[in-house]
KOLMI-854479 format. One record per residue (C-alpha): x, y, z. Coordinates in steps of 0.05 Angstrom, whole numbers, plus 5000, padded with zeros to 4 digits. Example, Ala and Ser with C-alpha at 12.3 -4.5 7.8 and 13.67 -1.06 7.14 Angstrom:
524649105156
527349795143
//
This chain:
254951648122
260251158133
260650528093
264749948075
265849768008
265049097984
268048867926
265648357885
269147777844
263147287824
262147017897
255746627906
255646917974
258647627966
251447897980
252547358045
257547898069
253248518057
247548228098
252248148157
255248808152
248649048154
246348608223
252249028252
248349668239
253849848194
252750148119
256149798052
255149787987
256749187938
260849417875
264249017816
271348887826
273149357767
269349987796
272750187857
273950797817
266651107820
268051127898
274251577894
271652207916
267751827984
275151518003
278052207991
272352508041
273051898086
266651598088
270050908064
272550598137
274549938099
274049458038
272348808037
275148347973
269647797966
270247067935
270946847864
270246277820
276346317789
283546157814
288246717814
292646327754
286246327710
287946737641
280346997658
280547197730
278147837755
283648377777
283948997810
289449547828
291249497909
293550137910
286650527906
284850297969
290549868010
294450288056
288450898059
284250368094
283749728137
282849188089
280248458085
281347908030
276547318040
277546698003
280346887921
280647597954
285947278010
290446917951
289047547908
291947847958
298547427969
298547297897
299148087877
304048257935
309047687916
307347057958
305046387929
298546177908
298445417881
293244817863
291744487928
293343677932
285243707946
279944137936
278744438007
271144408008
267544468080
268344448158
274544548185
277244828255
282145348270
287544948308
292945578319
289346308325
292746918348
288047158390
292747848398
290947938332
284648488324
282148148277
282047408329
279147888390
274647328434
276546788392
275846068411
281545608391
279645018345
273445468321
270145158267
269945548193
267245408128
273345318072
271445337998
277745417947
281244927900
288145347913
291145427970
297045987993
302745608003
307146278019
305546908037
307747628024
314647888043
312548328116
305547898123
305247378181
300746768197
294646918253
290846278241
291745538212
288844898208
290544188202
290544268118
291244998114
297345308142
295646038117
288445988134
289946768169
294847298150
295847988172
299848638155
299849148211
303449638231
309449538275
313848918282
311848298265
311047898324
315147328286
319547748255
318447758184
318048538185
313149118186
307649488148
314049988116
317349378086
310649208052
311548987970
311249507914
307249387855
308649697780
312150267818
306250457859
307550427939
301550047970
302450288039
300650978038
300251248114
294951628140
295652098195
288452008224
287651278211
281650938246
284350288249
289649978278
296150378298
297250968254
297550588186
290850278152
292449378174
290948828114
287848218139
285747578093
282946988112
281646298060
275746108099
269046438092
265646878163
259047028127
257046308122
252546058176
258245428185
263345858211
261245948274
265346578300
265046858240
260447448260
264647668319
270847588267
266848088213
264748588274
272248578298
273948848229
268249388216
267949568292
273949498330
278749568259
274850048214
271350388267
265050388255
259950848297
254150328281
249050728255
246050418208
239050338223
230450248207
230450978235
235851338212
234551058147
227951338146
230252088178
235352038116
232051758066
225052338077
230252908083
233752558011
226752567977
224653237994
229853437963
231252967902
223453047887
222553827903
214154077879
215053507829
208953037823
209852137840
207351667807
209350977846
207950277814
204249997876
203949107883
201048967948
207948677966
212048938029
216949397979
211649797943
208249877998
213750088046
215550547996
209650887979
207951008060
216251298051
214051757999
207451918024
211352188083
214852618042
211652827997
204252818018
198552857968
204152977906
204652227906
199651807865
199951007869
197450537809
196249877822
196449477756
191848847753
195048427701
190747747715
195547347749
195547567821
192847177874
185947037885
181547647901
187848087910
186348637871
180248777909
183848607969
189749007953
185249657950
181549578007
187449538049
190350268029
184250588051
186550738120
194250958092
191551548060
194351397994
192251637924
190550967897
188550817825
186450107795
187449877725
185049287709
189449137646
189248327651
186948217571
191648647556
196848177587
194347547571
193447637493
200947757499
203047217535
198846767498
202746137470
209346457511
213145917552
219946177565
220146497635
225447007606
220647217556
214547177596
217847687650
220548057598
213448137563
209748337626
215048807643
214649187578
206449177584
206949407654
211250097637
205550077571
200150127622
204150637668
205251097609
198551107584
196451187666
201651807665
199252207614
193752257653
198252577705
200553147664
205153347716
208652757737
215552787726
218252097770
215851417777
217651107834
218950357844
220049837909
226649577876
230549277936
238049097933
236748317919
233348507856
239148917835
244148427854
240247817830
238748027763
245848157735
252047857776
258248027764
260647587708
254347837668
250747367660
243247397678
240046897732
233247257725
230747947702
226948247753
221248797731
224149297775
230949357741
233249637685
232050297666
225650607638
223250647564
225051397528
218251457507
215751447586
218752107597
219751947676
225351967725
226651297764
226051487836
227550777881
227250907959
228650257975
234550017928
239349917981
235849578026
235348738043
227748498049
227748398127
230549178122
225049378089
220549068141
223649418194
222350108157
214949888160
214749758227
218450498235
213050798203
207650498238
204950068180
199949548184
202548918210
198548458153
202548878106
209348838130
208848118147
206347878071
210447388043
214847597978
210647567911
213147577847
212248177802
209647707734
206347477787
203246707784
205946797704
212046587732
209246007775
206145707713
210045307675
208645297612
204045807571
199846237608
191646107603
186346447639
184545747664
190845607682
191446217726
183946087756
186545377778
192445497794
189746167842
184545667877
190545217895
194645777921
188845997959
188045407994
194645378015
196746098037
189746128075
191645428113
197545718134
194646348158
189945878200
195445348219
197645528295
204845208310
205544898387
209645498403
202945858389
205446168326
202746228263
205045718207
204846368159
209946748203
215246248207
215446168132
219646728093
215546578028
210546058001
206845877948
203745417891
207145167825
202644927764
205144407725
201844557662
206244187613
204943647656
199643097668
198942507703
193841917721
189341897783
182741717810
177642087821
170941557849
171241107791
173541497741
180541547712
183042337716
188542567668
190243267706
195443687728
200643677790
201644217831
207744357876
208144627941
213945087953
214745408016
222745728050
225546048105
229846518096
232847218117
234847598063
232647177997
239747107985
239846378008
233645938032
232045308063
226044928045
221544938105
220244238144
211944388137
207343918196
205743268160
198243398186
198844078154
201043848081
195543228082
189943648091
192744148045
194543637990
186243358008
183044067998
186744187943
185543597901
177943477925
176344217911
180744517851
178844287790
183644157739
188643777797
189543107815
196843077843
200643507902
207843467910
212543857955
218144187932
224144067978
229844417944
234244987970
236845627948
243145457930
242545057879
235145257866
231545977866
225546077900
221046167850
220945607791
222046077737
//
């Protein structure tokens, strides 16, 4: 399969660029700047069309900054620096990279494009883009020339392709050597432009929303540059992925970690179709899910024709949580109890060899970025326990959330399955703050209830549901907090609960959604008039950047 190969520098939004390689129907795969290596043998086949260098938050000068070798990759196929990975660029192949007089944060237009340029095809002049960098290029490479500027930015677009420069700085043969190693390596059956593989780096960013051509700019380069045959797609993936799990899985008996959620069950419908009755699913009731799920949750596989088992394992769970309050440690105790209830589940299965999981690529991505450091552990990540004796078997791993819906709707799923909003796996244990309770969960389940069930009811003017417009939604618990209110004439000392409701494509980056005020009064009403334990509602109206979704 063809694919472009992303490369990743600590970019908030390097998963930004993934997603819109994907809405071209076009395959990628994130890796760490430092593991281009691991890819050798698919650039050697030619199933690499391109690499992409993503953002980073260091400045090229830093002592710390991340590095890679150019000559894997630059001259074999098209390439395209964005933002550090533009003054990487320059910076490696002997131009200037230097503190800007400002930080250049936000909107700016493209006053000069060259629209001859490939990379500029249907280009508007003055186009707005999104810039982001404290340093600026203030020259660039010997053979590179300018294809785009703006009122602050003179380089905001260079270019190495082959041929003569059209302002006569040279061509792609009098390109910069590096530690001996020539960087422009031709290839006789080059996809891209000419007969030599084209750099391209821009200091702006195309995968934000705020640059407003930046689409047609990213489908210039993995279309029209890289060539890309566009087949990335909901069916294909599916024709690949069976014919992949047929094989990977052989005779060999499934045992798939089923949630309710969208993933798990996507990808136990994916294995079911290819491996039939060999797959059993065991759905793990650890207390915290939302109210009546469980039962819920098991009714609706009944017309999949899915091995189903139930466990109801919630003491289990909340005699170890008891007294926890760090979210780290809560996820990372109902993780370990959930593979504890799976292995004692699997030696039940005395021929199971694989458990399979609904890991998606957010989860992967999310959980460990690139500088190492950990925004969240996710349950689905990480490797399995020795003592389980299982293979890790993940469908879904490289696919973004709306992907996965698209699968379902490829394999004829259930539309009230495919359209469920996310759910975390520690389920409400991470939308309690605080220690985890059984009363806690009951009040805090009761306020959810009300809320997700409003929305399912709530028709929007445009004669859609409030439930489908929102990406995910759900209730906090306050428990470490309390406040005053009124209940008749009585004084209440209760707790607050928070609203918390996003729209969103990918889970990447989310909005907080603008809720009807009618909506979130007779919410807040039902809620406090009916759940015991609350006396205050509050909306949460953060987004994703700077805030996650979930609270913990």
């Amino acid at each position: 399969m063809q694919k472009i190969i992303i490369l990743d520098f600590g970019s908030q939004t390097t998963q930004l660029i993934g997603r819109r390689l994907r809405e071209l129907d076009t395959f990628c795969e994130i890796l760490p700047y430092n593991k281009f290596h691991t890819v050798e043998a698919d650039l050697q086949s030619g199933s690499i069309i391109g690499v992409i260098l993503s953002g980073s938050p260091y400045s090229v000068h830093d002592p710390e900054a991340f590095k890679v070798d150019l000559a894997q990759f630059v001259g074999k196929v098209p390439v395209l620096g964005i933002c550090y990975g533009a003054q990487f660029i320059s910076h490696a192949l002997g131009g200037k990279v230097e503190k800007a007089d400002s930080r250049e944060y936000g909107r700016a237009n493209l006053e000069t494009v060259d629209t001859t340029c490939p990379l500029f095809k249907d280009f508007e002049q003055n186009s707005q883009v999104w810039m982001s960098h404290g340093d600026t290029i203030t020259a660039i490479p010997e053979g590179f020339h300018c294809i785009a500027s703006t009122k602050d930015v003179k380089y905001a677009a260079f270019s190495l392709t082959p041929g003569p420069s059209p302002i006569g700085e040279g061509s792609i043969y009098t390109m910069r050597q590096q530690q001996g190693k020539s960087l422009s390596t031709p290839l006789s059956n080059r996809r891209g432009v000419g007969g030599e593989a084209p750099i391209f780096a821009v200091q702006f960013h195309p995968e934000v929303f705020h640059t407003l051509q930046g689409k047609q700019l990213l489908k210039n380069f993995v279309v029209d540059i890289c060539g890309s045959r566009q087949e990335w797609s909901a069916a294909s993936f599916v024709d690949t992925t069976v014919a992949e799990l047929k094989e990977q899985l052989g005779d060999d008996r499934v045992i798939l970690g089923l949630s309710g959620g969208v993933d798990s069950s996507v990808c136990a419908v994916l294995l079911n179709r290819a491996i039939g009755n060999r797959l059993t699913c065991i759905f793990v009731d650890h207390g915290m899910l939302r109210k009546n799920e469980f039962q819920q949750v098991m009714e609706a596989y009944q017309g999949l024709g899915l091995n189903v088992i139930g466990v109801d394992a919630s003491q289990k769970f909340f005699a170890d949580l008891a007294g926890v309050t760090d979210p780290e440690q809560k996820r990372k105790i109902i993780g370990r109890d959930f593979v504890e209830v799976f292995n004692a589940e699997a030696k039940k299965i005395v021929d199971a060899k694989w458990l399979a999981q609904g890991t998606i690529y957010p989860d992967r991505i999310e959980s460990l970025n690139i500088t190492g450091k950990v925004i969240k552990s996710h349950h689905n990540v990480g490797g399995l326990p020795k003592e389980m004796h299982l293979q890790l078997c993940e469908p879904l791993k490289w696919l973004f959330k709306d992907e996965v819906r698209r699968v379902g709707y490829q394999l004829q799923m259930p539309e009230r399955l495919i359209k469920r909003h996310p759910f975390p796996g520690p389920g409400l244990a991470v939308r309690i703050l605080g220690d985890i309770t059984p009363e806690k969960v009951r009040i805090l389940q009761d306020a959810d209830d009300i809320y997700i069930s409003s929305m399912l009811k709530y028709v929007c003017p445009d004669g859609e549901l409030l439930y489908d417009k929102i990406w995910q939604a759900g209730a906090i618990l306050l428990s470490a907090v309390r406040s005053v209110g009124v209940m008749g004439d009585e004084r209440t000392y209760e707790h607050p609960v928070a609203l918390r409701a996003v729209t969103s494509t990918d889970a990447m980056t989310a909005d907080w959604a603008h809720l009807p005020y009618d909506f979130m009064a007779r919410v807040s009403n039902e809620i406090i008039n009916k759940v015991r334990g609350v006396n205050r509602v509050c909306y949460d109206i953060s987004s994703k950047p700077p805030a996650t979704i979930e609270w913990e």
